[in-house]
N, C-alpha and C positions, 0 to 999 in steps of 0.2 A: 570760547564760543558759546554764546547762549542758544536757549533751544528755536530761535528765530533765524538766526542767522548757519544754523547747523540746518535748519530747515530749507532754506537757499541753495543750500550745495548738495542736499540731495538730489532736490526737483533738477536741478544744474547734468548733476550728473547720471542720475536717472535717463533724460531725455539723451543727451550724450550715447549713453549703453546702446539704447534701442536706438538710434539712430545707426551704430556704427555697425551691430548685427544685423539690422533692417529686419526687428522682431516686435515683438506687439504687444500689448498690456499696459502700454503706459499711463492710460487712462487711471485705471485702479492703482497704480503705485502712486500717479502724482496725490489722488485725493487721500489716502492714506500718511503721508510725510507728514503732517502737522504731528499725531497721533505719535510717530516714532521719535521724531525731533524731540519732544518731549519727555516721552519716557528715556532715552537715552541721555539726556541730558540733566533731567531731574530726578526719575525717579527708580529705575533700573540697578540692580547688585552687580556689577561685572567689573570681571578682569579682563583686560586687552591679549594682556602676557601672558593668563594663564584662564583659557578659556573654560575650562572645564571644573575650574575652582568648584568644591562642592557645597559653595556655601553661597554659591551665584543666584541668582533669580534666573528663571526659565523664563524664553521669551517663543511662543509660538507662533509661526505665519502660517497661517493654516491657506492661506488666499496665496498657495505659492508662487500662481504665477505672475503675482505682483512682484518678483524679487529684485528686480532692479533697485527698489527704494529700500530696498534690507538688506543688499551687496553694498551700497552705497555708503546707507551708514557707518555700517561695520569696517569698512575699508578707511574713511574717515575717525571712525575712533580708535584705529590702529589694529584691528584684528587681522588686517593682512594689508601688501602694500596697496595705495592707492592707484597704481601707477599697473595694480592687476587688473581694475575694470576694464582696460581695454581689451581685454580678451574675452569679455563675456559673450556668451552663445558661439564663440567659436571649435573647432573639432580640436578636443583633446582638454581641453579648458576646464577647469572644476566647478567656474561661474557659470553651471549652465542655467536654461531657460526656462524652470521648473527651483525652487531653492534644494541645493544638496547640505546633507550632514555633513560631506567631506570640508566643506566651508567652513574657516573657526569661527565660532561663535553663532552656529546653527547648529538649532537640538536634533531637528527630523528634519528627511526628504517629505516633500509637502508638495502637491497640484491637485491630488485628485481629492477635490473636495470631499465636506464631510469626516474627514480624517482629523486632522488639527485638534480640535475641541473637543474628542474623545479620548484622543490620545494626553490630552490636557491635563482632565479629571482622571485618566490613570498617573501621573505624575503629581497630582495635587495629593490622593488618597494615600501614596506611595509617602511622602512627605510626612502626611501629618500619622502615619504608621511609625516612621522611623522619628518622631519628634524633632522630625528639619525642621527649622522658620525660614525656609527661602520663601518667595512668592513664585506663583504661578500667573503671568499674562499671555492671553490667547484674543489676536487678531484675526477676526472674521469675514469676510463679505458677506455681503447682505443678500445676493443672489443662491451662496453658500447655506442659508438659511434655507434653501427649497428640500434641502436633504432631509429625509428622518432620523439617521443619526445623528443629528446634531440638537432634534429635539428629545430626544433618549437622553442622551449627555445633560440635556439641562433639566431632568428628572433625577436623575443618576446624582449629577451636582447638589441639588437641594437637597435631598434624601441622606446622603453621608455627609452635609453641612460642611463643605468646602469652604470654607472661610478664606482659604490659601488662595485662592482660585480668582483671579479676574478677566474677563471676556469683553472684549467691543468688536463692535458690528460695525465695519467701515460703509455707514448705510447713505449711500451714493446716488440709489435709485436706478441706477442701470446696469444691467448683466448683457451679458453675450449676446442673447436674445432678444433684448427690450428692455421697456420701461419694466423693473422689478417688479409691481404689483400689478400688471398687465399680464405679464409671464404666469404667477403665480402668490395672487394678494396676502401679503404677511401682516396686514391692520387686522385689527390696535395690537402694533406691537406689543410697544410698552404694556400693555394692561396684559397681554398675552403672557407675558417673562414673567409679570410679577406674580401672576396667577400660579406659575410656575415655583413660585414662591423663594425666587432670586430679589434683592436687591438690583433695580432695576432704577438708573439715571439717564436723562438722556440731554445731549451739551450738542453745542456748536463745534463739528468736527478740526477744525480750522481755529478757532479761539484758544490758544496757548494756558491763559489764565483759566478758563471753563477745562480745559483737556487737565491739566496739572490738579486742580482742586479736587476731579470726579477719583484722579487717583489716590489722594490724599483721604477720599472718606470713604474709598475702598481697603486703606490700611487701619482705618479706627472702626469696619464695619464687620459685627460676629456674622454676615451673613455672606454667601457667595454671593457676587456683583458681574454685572451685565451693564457695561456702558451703550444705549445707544449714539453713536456718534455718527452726528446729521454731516453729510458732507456732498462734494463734488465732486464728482467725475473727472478728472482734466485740471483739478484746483491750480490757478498759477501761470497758467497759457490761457489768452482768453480766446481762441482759436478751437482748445480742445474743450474746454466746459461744456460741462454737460451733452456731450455729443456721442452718440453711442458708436459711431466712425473711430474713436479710439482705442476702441477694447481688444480692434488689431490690429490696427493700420501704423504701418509704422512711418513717422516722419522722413521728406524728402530736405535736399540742404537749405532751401530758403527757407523753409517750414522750421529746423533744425533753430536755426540763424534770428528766425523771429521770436524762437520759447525762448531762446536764452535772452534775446535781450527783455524781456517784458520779464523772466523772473529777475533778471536784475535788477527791476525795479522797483520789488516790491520790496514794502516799507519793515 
């Protein structure tokens, strides 16, 4: 399965979960999947079998209540059966609503933003202390940006030369509240990161070839790296794009009935 069509059965099953819990977020997991699709298929250290391998790459979702598209995955590449999504957000269930550790092949319990990316750069400094070469990737939202800990983190990052360390901003342009720079204006990003004195690239969230490359010259780069990754809200349902109506609403069965068939036809 290439990271395109691994990318399909995300979105697929994604929309599925929340539909079946009648839970919400899907907006931020659909626009995020290209991003995972990719790394798990191209560029990621892991064992299925033996999750905790200590020689794994870390992969952080700091945006947890995206976890639908990081159950998904992980259930598709064998870290537990696929056949357990159906239980997500139910009572007793380990796939809860928020990503738990108990889930193999999840580092931390993750929702309350700001956490993620600090807890990152304590695993990235932890590494190059003990002379690991795993990689550290930390997936962000862009509304997750409003935090000041996460601008600490990327002082913190430059300053003990995280080299290990890579970060993208699943930047969507809409949070909970609004349009993201309405809420609380994060321009000029990129000049802001770099100023920060990260390695700072910024790709077509959604472009498999641009996502794959940006990771590719974050493993030739002596610098800590900060992906901006421009993306959609909804990517994949043309229904939910760009609609801030999805950051809770969770799909009814024609609604259901109409994402699956339009992701099935994407190319």
């Amino acid at each position: 399965m290439n990271s395109k069509q691994l990318a399909k059965e995300i979105r697929k099953k994604a929309v599925e979960m929340v539909y079946h819990a009648n839970a919400s977020h899907i907006g931020g997991a659909l626009s995020m999947t290209d991003i995972l699709a990719v790394l798990y298929t191209d560029i990621l250290k892991f064992d299925a079998e033996n999750p905790k391998n200590p020689d794994r790459d870390r992969f952080i979702l700091s945006k947890g209540h995206c976890c639908t598209g990081l159950y998904a995955v992980l259930a598709i590449k064998g870290f537990f059966p696929v056949e357990e999504l159906k239980e997500y957000g139910k009572d007793g269930s380990r796939l809860t609503s928020h990503i738990s550790h108990h889930v193999p092949g999840i580092e931390i319990s993750a929702g309350s933003l700001g956490h993620g990316f600090p807890i990152a750069c304590g695993l990235s400094i932890a590494a190059k202390r003990k002379s690991q070469n795993h990689k550290i990737y930390c997936l962000m939202g862009d509304g997750e940006m409003d935090e000041g800990s996460n601008w600490e983190a990327f002082l913190f990052g430059a300053h003990h030369h995280l080299d290990n360390l890579c970060v993208i901003i699943d930047y969507n342009k809409l949070q909970g509240l609004g349009n993201t720079n309405d809420v609380l204006n994060l321009e000029p990003l990129k000049m802001k990161l770099s100023a920060f004195n990260w390695e700072c690239l910024e790709i077509d969230g959604h472009d498999h070839n641009e996502i794959k490359n940006a990771f590719l010259h974050f493993l030739k780069n002596p610098k800590p790296t900060v992906i901006i990754a421009n993306t959609i809200k909804g990517k994949g349902v043309n229904f939910m794009e760009n609609q801030l109506l999805w950051h809770y609403r969770s799909p009814k069965i024609d609604e259901l009935n109409e994402a699956i068939t339009e992701i099935e036809m994407i190319l």
